[in-house]
N, C-alpha and C positions, 0 to 999 in steps of 0.2 A: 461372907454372909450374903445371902440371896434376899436380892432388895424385893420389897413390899409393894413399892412404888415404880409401875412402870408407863411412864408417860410415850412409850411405844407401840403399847396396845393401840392407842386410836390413830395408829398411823399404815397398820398392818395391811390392810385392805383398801385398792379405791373407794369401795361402797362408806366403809368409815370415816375416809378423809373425807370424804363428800358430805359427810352425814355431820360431822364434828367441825366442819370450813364456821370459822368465825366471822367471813368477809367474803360477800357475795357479789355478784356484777348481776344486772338486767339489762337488756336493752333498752328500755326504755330510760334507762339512767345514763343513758350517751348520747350526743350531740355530735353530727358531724358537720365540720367548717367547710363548705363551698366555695370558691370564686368564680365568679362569670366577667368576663372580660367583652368591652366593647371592639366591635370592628374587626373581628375573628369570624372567619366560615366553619371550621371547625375547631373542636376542641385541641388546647395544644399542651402536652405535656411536660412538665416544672423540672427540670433535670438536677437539682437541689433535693425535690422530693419525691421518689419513686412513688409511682402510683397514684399521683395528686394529679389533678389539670388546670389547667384555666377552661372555663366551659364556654358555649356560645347559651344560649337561651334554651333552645332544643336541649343541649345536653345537660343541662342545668336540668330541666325538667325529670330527666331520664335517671340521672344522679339522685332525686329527689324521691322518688318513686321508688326504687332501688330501698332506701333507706328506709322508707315508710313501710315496704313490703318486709324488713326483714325485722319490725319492730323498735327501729331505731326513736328515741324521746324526740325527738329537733333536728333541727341542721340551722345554722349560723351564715346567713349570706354575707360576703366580699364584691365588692365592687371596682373593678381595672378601667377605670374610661379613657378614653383617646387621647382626650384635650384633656389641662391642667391648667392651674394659674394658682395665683398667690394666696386665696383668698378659697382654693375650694371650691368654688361656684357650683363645680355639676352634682356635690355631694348632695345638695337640698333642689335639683330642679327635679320635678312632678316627672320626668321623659331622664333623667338620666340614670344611668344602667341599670345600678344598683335599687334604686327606686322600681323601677321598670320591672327587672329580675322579682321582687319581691312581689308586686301586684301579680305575675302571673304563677309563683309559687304559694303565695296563699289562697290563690282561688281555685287550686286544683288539688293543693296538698292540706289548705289550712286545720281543714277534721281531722288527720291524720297524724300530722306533724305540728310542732310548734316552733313557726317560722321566726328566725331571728335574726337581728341587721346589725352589723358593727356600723355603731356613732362614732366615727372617728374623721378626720380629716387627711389622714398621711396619703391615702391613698390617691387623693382628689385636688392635693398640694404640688405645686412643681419644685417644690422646695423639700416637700420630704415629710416636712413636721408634721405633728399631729393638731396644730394648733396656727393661728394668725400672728406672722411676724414682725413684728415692729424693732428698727434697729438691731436685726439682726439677732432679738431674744422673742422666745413666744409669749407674746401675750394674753395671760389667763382669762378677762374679764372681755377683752375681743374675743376670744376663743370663743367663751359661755354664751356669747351673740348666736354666733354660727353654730356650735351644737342644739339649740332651742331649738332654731328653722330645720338641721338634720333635723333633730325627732318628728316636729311634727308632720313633713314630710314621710320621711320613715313609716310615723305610725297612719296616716294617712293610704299608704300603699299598701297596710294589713299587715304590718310587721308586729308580732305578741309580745315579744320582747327584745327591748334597745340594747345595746351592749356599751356602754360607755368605757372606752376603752382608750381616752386620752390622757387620764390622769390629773385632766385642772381640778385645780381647787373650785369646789363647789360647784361639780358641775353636774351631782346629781338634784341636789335643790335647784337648778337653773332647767334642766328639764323635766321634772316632774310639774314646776310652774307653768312651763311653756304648754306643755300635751294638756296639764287641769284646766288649760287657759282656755284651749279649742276644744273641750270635749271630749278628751281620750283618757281619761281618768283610768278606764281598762288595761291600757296599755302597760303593761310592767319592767323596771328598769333591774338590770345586771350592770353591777359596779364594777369595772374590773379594779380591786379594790388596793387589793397588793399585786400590781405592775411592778417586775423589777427591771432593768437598765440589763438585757441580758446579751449573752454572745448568742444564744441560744435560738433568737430569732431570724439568724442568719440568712435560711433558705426561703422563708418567707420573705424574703425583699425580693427575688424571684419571682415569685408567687405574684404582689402586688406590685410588682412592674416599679418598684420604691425610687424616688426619684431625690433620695434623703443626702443632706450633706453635713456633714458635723455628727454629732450622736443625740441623743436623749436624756443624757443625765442628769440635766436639771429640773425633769419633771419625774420623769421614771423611777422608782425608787432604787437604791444603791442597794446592792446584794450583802453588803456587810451587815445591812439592820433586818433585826428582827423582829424590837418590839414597834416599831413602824409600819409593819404592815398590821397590825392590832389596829394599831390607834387609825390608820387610814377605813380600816373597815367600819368601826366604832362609828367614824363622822358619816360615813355615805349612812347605815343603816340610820343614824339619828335624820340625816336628809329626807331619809324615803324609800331606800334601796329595797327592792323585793327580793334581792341576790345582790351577794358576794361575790368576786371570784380573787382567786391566790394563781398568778402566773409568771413562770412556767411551773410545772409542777413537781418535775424530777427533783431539781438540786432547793425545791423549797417545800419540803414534807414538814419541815420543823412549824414554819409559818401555817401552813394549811392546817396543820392540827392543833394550832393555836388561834387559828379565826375559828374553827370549829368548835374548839372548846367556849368560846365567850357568845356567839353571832346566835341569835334571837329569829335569824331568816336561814333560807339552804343557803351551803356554799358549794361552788363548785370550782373548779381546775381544769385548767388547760395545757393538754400534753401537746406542746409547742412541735413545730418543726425541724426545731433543732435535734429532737429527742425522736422524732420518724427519722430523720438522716441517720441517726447515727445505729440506730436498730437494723437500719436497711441496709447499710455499709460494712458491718459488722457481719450480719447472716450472708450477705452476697458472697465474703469473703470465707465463710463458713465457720468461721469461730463462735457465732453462738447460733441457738436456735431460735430462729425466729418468731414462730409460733407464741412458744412457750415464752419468750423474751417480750412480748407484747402480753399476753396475759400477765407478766407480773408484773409488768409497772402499770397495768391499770390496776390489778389489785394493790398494789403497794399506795395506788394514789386513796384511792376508797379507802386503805386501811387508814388514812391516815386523818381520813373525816369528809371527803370529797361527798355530796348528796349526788352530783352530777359530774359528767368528765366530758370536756370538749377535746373531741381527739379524731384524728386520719384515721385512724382503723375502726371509728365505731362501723358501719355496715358489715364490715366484712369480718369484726367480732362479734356485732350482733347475732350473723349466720353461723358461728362458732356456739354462740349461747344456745341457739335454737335446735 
């Protein structure tokens, strides 16, 4: 019998698939993650992640420009500083890096770009954690101390949105208190909401020069849950959250389209490091195609309810879009 039904038709043509695509990418719906590193002449390349750097300020700049030219929504600054100690000190001084780097990407990009700053502490820790350690556990409520003073530094330097990405309990009500305290009411917060405990951030310790000892599982969430990451989004947005996010994004699609289905604000995803290594290593090696292997897992991410995607390839998928 010669079927009635052929769900083929609309796949016959590129002009059809194109016309029929359920699930679309902009550039302006991508976000790329920067690092700028103190005490560097030039930029130096992450051997973890092809094609990423540590920047000096210049190239940061250059990086930045780049992205805004080719339509890119954001870029998300990192901050590498020299010195470390216990306590994070340089992640809230007015003069260190990360602050520094921000003041001069928002006054040259900020009409352009929507300049954003990871609130965390790992990077600024000589210990690794993302939080202040007391007997050798982090402690939450010391923590919310120190992220208050990041933000309002942070939003001080012209940063549009904080990226809270330590995972304490309540530590989006502890900075939206803190910024409505000094006047930055404007300023909007990005929960990273479902953090999960991954292998996946591997090349990123690279990256941020991580000076980590032990793991994160006690704050981080466990990859086995998944209505956990719900109920973590549920409490940041009842805090104040402007944004969600679900990260990493690959091996947590179930999650993301489950913060997507309930969350009342955008959510967005971040296509980790671990998930650039492994696309890179793979095409190097010629088993897949590159190209095409990075357009589907940003579409795969979108498909899956992403408003926005924090990812290595936004500019140079942006020029793809264009």
């Amino acid at each position: 019998m010669t079927p009635i039904i052929r769900p083929r038709r609309m796949r016959r043509t590129p002009a059809l698939r194109r016309l029929a695509a359920e699930t679309r990418l902009s550039p302006a719906e991508l976000v790329l993650p920067l690092f700028v590193r103190e005490g560097i002449d030039e930029p130096r390349d992450i051997a973890a992640m092809p094609g990423v750097r540590q920047h000096t300020i210049d190239s940061l700049k250059r990086a930045a420009g780049e992205a805004a030219e080719a339509g890119v929504g954001g870029v998300m600054l990192f901050g590498v500083p020299e010195t470390r100690d216990a306590e994070g000190s340089a992640a809230d001084d007015p003069e260190g890096i990360l602050n520094l780097a921000t003041r001069e990407i928002a006054a040259e990009f900020g009409d352009a770009l929507v300049v954003q700053t990871d609130l965390c502490l790992d990077e600024f820790t000589d210990h690794g954690h993302c939080g202040v350690l007391r007997g050798g556990e982090v402690d939450n409520d010391a923590t919310l101390e120190r992220y208050a003073a990041m933000a309002v530094a942070q939003a001080d330097a012209g940063s549009a949105v904080l990226g809270l990405s330590g995972m304490m309990d309540g530590q989006v009500a502890a900075v939206r208190a803190a910024l409505d305290g000094v006047g930055h009411e404007g300023a909007a917060i990005l929960a990273y909401s479902a953090k999960y405990a991954s292998a996946f951030y591997g090349p990123f310790r690279e990256a941020v020069d991580s000076q980590l000892t032990g793991d994160r599982r006690s704050y981080q969430q466990d990859p086995a849950n998944r209505r956990e990451g719900v109920r973590e989004a549920e409490l940041d947005v009842a805090e104040g959250a402007d944004i969600v996010m679900v990260k990493p994004a690959m091996s947590y699609l179930d999650v993301l389209s489950d913060v997507a289905a309930m969350s009342p604000v955008p959510v967005w995803a971040y296509q980790v490091s671990g998930e650039l290594a492994m696309i890179e290593a793979a095409a190097a090696n010629g088993w897949i195609d590159r190209r095409r292997a990075i357009e589907e897992s940003l579409i795969g991410i979108k498909r899956a309810g992403a408003d926005a995607i924090l990812s290595y390839y936004a500019t140079e998928v942006a020029g793809w879009l264009r």
